[in-house]
C-alpha positions as CSV (number, residue, x, y, z in Angstrom):
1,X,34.9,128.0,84.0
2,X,34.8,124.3,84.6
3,X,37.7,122.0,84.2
4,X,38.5,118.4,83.7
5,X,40.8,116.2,86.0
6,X,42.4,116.6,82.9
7,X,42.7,120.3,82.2
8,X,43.7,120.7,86.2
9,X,46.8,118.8,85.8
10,X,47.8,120.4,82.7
11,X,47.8,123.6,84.2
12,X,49.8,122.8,88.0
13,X,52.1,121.0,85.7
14,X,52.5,124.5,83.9
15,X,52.9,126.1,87.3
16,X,55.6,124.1,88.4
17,X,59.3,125.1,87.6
18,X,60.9,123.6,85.1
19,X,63.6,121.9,87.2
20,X,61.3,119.9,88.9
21,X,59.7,118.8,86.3
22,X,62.7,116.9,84.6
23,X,64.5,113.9,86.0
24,X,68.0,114.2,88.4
25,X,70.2,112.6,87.3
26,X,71.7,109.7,89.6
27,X,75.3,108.1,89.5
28,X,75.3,106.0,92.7
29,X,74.9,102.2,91.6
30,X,74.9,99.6,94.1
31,X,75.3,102.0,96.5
32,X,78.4,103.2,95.3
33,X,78.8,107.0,94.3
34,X,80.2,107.4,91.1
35,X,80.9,110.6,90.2
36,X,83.5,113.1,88.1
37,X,86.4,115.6,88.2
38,X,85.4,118.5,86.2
39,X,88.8,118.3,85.0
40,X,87.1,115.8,82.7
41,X,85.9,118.6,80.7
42,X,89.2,121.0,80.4
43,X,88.4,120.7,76.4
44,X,85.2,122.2,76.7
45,X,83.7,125.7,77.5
46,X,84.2,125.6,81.3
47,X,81.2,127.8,82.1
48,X,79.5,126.9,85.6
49,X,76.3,126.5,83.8
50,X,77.7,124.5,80.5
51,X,79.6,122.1,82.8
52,X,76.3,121.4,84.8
53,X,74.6,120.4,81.4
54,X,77.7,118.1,80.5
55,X,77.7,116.6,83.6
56,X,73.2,116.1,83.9
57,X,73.4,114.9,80.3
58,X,76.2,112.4,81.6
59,X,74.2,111.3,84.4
60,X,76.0,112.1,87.0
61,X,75.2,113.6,90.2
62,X,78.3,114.0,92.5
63,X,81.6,115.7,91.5
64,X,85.1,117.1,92.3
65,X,85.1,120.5,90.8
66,X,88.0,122.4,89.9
67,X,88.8,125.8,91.0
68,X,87.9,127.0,87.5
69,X,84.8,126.4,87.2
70,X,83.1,128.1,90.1
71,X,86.0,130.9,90.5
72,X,84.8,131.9,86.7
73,X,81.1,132.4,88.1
74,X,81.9,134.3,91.0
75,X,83.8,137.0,89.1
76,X,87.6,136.2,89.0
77,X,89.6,138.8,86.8
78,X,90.9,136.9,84.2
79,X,95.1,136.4,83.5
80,X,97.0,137.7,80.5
81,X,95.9,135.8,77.1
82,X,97.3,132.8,76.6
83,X,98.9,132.7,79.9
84,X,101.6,135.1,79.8
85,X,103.7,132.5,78.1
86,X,106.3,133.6,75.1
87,X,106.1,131.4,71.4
88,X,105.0,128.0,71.2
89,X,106.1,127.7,74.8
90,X,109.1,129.9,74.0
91,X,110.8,131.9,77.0
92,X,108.8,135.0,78.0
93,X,109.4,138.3,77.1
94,X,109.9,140.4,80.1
95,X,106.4,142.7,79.2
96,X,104.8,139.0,79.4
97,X,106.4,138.0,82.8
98,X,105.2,141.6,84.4
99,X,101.6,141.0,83.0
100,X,101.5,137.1,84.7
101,X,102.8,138.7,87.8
102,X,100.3,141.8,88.0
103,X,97.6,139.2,87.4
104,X,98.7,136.5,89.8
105,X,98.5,139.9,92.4
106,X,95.3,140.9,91.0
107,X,94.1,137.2,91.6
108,X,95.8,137.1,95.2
109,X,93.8,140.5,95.8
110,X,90.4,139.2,94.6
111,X,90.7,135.9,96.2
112,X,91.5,137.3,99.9
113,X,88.5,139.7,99.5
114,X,85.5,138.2,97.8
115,X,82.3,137.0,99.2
116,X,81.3,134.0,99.4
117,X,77.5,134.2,98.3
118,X,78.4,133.5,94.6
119,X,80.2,130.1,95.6
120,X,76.4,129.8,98.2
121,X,74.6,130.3,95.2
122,X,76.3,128.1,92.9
123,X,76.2,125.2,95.1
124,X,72.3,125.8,95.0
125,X,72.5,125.8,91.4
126,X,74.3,122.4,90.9
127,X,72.3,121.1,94.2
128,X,68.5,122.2,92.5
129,X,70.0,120.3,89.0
130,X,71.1,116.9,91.4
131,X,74.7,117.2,91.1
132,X,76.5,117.3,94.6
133,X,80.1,118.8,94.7
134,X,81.9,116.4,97.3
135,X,85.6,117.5,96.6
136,X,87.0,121.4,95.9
137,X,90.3,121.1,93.8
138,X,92.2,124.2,94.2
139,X,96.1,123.4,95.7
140,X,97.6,125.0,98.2
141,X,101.1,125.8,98.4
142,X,103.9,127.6,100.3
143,X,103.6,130.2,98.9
144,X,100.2,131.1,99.8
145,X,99.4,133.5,102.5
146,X,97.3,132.0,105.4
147,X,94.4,134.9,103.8
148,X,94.6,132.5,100.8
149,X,94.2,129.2,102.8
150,X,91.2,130.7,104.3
151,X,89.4,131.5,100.8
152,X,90.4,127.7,100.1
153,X,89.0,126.3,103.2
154,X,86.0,129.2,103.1
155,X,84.9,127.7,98.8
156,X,85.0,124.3,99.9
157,X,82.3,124.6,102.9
158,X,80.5,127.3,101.2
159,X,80.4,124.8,98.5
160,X,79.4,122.1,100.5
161,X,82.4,119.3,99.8
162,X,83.7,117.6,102.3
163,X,87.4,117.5,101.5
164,X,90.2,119.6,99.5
165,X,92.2,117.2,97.0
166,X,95.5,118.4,95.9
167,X,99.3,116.6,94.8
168,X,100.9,114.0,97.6
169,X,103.5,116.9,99.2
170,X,107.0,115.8,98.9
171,X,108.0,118.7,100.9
172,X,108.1,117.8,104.7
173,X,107.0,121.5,105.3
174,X,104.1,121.8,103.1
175,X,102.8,118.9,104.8
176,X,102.6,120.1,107.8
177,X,101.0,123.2,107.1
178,X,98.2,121.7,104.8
179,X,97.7,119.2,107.8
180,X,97.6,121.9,110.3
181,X,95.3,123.7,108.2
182,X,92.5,121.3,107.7
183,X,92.9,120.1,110.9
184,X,92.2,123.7,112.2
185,X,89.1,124.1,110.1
186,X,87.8,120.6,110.5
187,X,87.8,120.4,106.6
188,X,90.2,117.2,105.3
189,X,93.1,118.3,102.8
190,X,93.1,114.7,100.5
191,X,96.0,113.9,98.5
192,X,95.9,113.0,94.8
193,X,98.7,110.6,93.6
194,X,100.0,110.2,90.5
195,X,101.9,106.9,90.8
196,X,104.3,108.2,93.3
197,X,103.7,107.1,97.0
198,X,102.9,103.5,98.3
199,X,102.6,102.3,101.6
200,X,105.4,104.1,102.9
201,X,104.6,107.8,101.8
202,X,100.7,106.6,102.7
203,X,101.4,106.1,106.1
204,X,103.3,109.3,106.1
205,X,101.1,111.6,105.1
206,X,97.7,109.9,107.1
207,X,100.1,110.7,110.1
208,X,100.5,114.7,109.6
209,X,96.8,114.9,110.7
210,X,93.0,113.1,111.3
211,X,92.1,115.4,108.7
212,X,94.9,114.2,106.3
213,X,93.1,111.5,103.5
214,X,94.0,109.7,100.4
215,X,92.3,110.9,96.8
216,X,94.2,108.0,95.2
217,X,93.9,107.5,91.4
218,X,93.8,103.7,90.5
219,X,94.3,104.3,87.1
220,X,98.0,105.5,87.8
221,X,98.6,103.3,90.3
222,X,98.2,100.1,88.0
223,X,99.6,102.2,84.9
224,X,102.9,103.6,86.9
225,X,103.3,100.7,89.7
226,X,101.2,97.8,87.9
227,X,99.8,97.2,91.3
228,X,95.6,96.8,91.8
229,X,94.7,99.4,94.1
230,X,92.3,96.5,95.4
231,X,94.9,96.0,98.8
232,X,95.1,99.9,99.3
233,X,91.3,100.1,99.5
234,X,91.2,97.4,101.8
235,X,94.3,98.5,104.0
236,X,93.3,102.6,104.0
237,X,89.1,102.6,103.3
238,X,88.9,104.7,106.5
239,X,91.4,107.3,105.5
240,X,90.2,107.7,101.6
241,X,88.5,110.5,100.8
242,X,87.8,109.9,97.0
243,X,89.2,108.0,94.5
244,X,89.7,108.9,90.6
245,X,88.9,106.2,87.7
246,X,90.8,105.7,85.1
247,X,91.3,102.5,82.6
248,X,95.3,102.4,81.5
249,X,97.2,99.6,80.7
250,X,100.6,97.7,82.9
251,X,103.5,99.4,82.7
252,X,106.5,97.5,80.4
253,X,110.1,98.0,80.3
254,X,109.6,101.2,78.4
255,X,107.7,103.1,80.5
256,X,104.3,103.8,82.1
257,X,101.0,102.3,80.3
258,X,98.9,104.4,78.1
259,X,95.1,105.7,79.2
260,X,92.7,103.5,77.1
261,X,89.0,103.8,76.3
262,X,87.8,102.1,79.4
263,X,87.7,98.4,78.8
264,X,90.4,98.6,76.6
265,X,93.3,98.8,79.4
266,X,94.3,96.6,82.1
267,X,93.3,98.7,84.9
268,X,91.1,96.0,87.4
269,X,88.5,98.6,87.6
270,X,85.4,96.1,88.4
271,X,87.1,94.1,90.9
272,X,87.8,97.8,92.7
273,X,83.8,98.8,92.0
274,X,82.8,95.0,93.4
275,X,84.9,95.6,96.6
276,X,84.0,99.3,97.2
277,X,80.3,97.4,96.5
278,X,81.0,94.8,99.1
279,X,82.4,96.6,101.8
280,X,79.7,99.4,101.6
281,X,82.7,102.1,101.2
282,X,80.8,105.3,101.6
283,X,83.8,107.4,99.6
284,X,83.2,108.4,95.8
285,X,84.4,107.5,92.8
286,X,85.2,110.3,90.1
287,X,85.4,109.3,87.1
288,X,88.8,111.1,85.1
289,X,88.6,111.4,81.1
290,X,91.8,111.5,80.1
291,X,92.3,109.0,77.0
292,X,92.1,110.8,73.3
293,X,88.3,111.4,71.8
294,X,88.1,108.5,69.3
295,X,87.8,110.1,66.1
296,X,83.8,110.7,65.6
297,X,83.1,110.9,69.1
298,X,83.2,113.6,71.4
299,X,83.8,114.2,75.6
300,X,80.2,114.1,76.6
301,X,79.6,110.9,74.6
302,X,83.0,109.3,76.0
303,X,82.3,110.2,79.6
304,X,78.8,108.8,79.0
305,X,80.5,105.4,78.3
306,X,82.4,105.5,81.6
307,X,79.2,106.1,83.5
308,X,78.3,103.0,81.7
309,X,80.9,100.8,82.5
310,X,80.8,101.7,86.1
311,X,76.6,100.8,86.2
312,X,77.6,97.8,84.5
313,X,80.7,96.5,86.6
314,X,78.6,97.6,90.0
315,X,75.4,95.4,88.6
């Protein structure tokens, strides 16, 4: 049988998988990396393989993925139905308070025991789709066993990120240990701030460790402290890990300022893209939905438009 040029590339397009045949997607605009925290999704199914499709059909192709996600795919037992808690947030019953502890030890159990070849393979999932997961969001605290450390610090290199984000410690001892920790495993703990902090607690906590780093939210820091994050970047760039996006507006006399559609707030978000731009700052960006769904919309389409705005304010 004979066959055109034609016919021949018909058929070794057949051949070839179907992933390579559509297009990665690619979130790094003028050489910044914009990216997501899967958190963005928390209204949605949080399946491993519907959050990849929310995040390719967003665009983007680098991420900070909570614990959720990729503990659901490797097999974690699941806790009591609606959390164990009692009536519309009512106290619990003591039958409910036994169930959320027996799962908490069911979860300790699995956690200190599990392989990591479901966490390999679901990096080589997101990885063959064009989505790289940078950050592993899963907290550790006191409380924890140094067993339970390890499966943190083990996820997030089997995972491929390069950093741990969890809350800005206020406890002296917590600090330590996390800093010890990732110092240990050559893996950086980063710390997320939600307003609290400055300068001061900064310095203090970039001190504990060279694996110690900043996952600072500019969003809050303009919405709580109605402060540009602009001088932070500048002052800390080598000791920022990631940052998280979000557009809110100043605060007032009466309190913190709303999340807005982005554009709508006051957040200086493009003069933060233009100097990350400028200074060829090599850390992400993740985007953070946290502002209602207009009415008629939906997450994927919202998150879309904050893709957008970033492309447009890095142009």
């Amino acid at each position: 049988m004979q066959l055109t040029r034609r016919g021949f590339a018909k058929l070794a397009a057949a051949a070839l998988p179907v992933s390579n045949l559509l297009a990665k997607p690619n979130s790094k605009f003028g050489g910044v990396q914009i990216g997501a925290i899967t958190y963005s999704f928390r209204s949605l199914s949080g399946s491993a393989e519907d959050t990849l499709k929310y995040l390719t059909d967003c665009g983007i192709s680098a991420i900070e993925l909570m614990s959720n996600v990729p503990e659901g795919y490797a097999g974690a037992p699941k806790g009591p139905a609606g959390g164990g808690g009692g009536p519309r947030g009512g106290k619990r019953t003591p039958e409910q308070m036994e169930a959320q502890k027996k799962a908490a030890q069911e979860l300790v159990a699995w956690r200190t025991s599990v392989s990591m070849d479901k966490y390999k393979a679901f990096r080589k999932m997101y990885e063959s789709a064009g989505v790289k997961i940078y950050a592993f969001k899963l907290p550790p605290t006191l409380g924890m066993s140094d067993a339970e450390y390890e499966y943190i610090w083990n996820v997030a290199a089997a995972l491929g990120a390069n950093h741990i984000t969890m809350e800005l410690p206020t406890d002296d001892k917590l600090l330590q240990r996390v800093a010890d920790f990732a110092a240990k495993r050559k893996l950086a703990i980063a710390f997320h701030t939600h307003g609290q902090g400055g300068d001061s607690a900064f310095d203090k906590v970039l001190a504990a460790s060279k694996y110690t780093a900043l996952n600072l939210d500019v969003g809050h820091y303009w919405g709580v402290a109605g402060k540009s994050a602009v001088p932070i970047l500048e002052k800390y760039h080598d000791r920022i890990a990631s940052l998280h996006l979000k557009d809110r507006k100043a605060p007032t006399s009466a309190g913190a300022g709303p999340n807005m559609p982005w554009g709508e707030g006051t957040t200086p978000l493009k003069d933060i893209l233009q100097t990350m731009k400028k200074n060829k700052y090599k850390f992400p960006a993740s985007i953070e939905y946290e502002y209602d769904t207009p009415k008629g919309s939906d997450v994927v389409t919202e998150v879309k438009k904050c893709v957008q705005f970033c492309k447009t304010a890095l142009a």
